[in-house]
TINUVO-981257 format. One record per residue: residue in one letter; x, y, z of N, C-alpha, C in turn. Coordinates in steps of 0.05 Angstrom, whole numbers, plus 5000, padded with zeros to 4 digits. Layout:
// TINUVO-981257
aXYZXYZXYZ ...
// end
This chain:
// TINUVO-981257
x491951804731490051834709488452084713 x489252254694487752634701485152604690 x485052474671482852544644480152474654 x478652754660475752734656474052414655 x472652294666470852104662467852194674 x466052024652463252074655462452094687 x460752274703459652284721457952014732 x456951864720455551694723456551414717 x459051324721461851154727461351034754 x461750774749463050654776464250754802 x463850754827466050954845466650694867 x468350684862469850444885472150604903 x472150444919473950414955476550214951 x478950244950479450054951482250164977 x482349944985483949925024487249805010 x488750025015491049795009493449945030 x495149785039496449755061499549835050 x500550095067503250125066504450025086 x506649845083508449745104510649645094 x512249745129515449625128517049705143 x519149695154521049735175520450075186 x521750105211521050345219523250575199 x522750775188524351025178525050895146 x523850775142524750585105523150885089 x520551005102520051315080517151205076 x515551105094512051085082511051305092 x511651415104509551685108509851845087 x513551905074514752135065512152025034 x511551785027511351635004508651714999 x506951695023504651725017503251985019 x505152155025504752495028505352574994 x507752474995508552504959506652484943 x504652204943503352134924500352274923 x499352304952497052394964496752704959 x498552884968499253124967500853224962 x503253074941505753254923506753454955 x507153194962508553454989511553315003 x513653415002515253205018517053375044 x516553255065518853375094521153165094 x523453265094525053115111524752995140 x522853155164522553065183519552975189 x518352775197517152655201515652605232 x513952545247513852555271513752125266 x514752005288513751665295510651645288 x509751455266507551285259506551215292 x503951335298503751105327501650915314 x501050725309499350515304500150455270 x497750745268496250805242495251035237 x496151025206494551315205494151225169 x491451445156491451355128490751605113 x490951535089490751795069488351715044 x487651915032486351875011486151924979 x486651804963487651874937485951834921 x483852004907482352064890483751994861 x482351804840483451774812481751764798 x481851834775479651784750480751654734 x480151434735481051144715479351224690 x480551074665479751014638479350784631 x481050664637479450274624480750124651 x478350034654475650184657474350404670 x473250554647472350884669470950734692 x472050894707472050914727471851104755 x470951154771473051364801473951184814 x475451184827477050984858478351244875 x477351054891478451194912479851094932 x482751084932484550934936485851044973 x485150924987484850875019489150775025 x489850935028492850845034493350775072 x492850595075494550605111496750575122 x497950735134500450745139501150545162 x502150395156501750225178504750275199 x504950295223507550345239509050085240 x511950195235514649985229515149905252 x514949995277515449955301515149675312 x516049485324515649275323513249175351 x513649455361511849435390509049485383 x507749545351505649545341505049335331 x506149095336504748905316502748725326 x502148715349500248565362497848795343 x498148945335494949045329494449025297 x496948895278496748875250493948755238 x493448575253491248415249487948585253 x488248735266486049005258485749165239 x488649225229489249445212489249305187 x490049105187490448975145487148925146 x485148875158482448865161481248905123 x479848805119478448885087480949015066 x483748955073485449065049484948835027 x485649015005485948884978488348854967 x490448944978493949004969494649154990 x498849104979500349245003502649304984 x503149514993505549664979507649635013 x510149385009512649385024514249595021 x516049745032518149905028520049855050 x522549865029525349865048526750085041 x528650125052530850385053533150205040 x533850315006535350264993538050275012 x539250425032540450505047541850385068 x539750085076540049985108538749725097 x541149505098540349275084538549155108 x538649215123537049075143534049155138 x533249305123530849325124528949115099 x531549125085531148985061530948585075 x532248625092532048395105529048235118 x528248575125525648465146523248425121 x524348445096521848425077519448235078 x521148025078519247735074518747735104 x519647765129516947755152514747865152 x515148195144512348325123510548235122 x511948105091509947905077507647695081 x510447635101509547325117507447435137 x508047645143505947695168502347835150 x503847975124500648135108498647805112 x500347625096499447375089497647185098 x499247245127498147025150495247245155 x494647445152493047565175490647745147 x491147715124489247765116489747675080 x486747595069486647485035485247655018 x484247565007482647584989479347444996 x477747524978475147374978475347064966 x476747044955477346774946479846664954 x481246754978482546594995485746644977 x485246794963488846764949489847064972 x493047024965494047304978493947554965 x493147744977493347944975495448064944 x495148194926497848304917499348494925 x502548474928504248574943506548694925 x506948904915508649114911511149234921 x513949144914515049204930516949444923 x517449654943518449914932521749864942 x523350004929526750134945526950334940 x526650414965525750704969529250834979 x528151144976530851274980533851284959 x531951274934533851124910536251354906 x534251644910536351874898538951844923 x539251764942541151864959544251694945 x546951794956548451614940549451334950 x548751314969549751024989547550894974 x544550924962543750714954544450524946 x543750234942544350114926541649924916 x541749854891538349744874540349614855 x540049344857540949144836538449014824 x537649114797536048994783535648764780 x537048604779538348264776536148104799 x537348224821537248184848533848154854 x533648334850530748454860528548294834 x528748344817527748184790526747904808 x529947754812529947434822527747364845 x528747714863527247554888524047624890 x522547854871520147904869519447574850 x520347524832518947204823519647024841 x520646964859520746764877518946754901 x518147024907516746994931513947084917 x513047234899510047274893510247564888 x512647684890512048004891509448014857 x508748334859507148304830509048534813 x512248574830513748774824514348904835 x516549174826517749264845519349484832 x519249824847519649954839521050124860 x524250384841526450344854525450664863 x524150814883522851004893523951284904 x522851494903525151774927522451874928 x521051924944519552064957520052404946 x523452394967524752704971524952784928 x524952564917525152694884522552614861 x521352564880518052394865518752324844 x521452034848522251874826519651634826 x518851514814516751274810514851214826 x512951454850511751474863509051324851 x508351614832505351554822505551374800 x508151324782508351004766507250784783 x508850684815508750504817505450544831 x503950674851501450544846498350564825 x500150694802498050694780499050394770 x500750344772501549964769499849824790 x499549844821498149734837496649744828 x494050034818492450044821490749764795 x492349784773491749714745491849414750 x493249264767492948994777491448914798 x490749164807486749104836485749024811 x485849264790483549204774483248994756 x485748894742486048684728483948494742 x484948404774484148084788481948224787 x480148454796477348464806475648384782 x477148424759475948364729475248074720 x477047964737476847594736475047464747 x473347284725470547254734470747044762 x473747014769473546774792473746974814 x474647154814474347514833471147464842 x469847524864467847454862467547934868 x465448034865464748374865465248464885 x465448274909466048494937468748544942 x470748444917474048404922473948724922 x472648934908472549184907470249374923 x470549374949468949564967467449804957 x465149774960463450054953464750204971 x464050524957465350704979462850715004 x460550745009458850695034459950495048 x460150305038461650055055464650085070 x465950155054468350255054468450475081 x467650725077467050865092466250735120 x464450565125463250425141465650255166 x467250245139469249985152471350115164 x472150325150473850535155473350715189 x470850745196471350855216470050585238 x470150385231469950125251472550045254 x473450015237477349985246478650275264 x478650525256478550665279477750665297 x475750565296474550605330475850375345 x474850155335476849865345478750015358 x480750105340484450165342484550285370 x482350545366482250755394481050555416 x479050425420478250255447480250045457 x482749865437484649855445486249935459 x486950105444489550305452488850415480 x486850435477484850565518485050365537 x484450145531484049905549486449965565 
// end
C-alpha cells in the first residue's frame, strides 16, 4: 500500500514469524519483500534474525510496521522457538515447491507455532502458507491439493511464491497483513492483539538480548 496517509494515523508494531525447513527460501523471501533484493546465495540462519517493513495502510489509514523474524530451519534451533515466537501475531510457513519433504515438515511447524504461542484471547495465531520456488521447473503446486489441506488444518491460505522472480511476494503479505487487521478489528480482539511501536520496540530488544545470554551460557 504506497498511497500517502494522514501524519497523524495510528502507528502499530506488528511481530509476525517466518518459518520452515532449512533452504525452503525465508531469508531469499524476506529480502525480496523488505528490500526488492534477491541472492542466490545465502549464508545459514543461526537462531534468528529480523527485518522491517514499513506500510501505509488505507482502510484503515493507517502506518504498520511490520517486524518479520526469520526464524532458523535447522532442527538444532528449536529448543529456543519458544523465545523467538514471543508476542507474535502471525506466521508465514514456507516450503520448497521442489523437495516434498519439506512440504512434509509443514504441520510440525504448525504444531510447534501453536503449542508455544496465541493470541490474547487464547485462539491460534493466523498462519499463511507459502510454495515457494514456484518459477523453477521441477516445481510442483497442485491447487486442488493445497486448497484441501489449508481448510483442513486452519491455514488462512496460501500462496504459490519465487523470491528469485518476485512472483506473489508482496500479494501474499498485504493478504497477511489485511487479516491481522480484520481479527484486531473484532470487538472480541481485545487492543493489545496489535503492539504499539514503543512496546514493540521494547520487546524487540528483550528477545535479543534473551537469545544472546543464551546462546553465551
Amino acid at each position: 500500500m504506497d498511497l500517502p496517509v494522514a501524519d497523524n494515523v495510528e502507528e502499530r508494531l506488528y511481530k509476525v514469524l517466518v518459518i520452515g525447513e532449512f533452504g525452503v527460501g525465508k531469508t531469499s523471501i524476506i529480502r525480496r519483500y523488505t528490500e526488492n533484493f534477491f541472492s542466490p546465495n545465502y549464508k545459514l540462519t543461526i537462531g534468528v534474525d529480523f527485518a522491517l517493513k514499513p506500510l501505509e495502510w488505507q482502510n484503515p489509514p493507517c502506518k504498520i510496521n511490520l517486524q518479520l523474524w526469520d526464524i532458523a530451519g535447522h532442527e538444532r534451533f528449536g529448543q529456543m522457538t519458544r523465545v523467538y515466537y514471543k508476542y507474535a501475531i502471525a506466521a508465514v510457513l514456507v516450503y520448497d515447491t521442489t523437495r516434498s519433504a519439506t512440504f512434509d515438515a509443514v504441520l510440525k511447524w504448525y504444531s510447534d507455532v501453536n503449542s508455544k504461542v496465541m493470541l490474547s484471547d487464547e485462539k491460534p495465531v493466523p498462519c499463511l502458507l507459502l510454495a515457494n520456488k514456484c518459477d523453477l521447473d521441477e516445481a510442483q503446486v497442485d491447487k486442488e491439493t493445497l486448497d484441501a489441506f489449508c481448510h483442513k488444518h486452519g491455514f488462512i491460505g496460501w500462496f504459490a511464491t519465487s523470491a528469485k522472480d518476485d512472483t506473489n511476494i508482496s500479494d501474499a503479505f498485504e493478504f497477511l497483513v489485511s487479516k491481522i487487521l480484520e481479527m484486531t478489528a473484532m470487538p472480541s480482539q481485545p487492543d493489545r492483539s496489535a503492539v504499539h511501536l514503543d512496546d514493540g520496540q521494547d520487546s524487540e530488544r528483550s528477545l535479543v538480548r534473551e537469545w544472546k545470554d543464551r546462546c553465551c551460557e
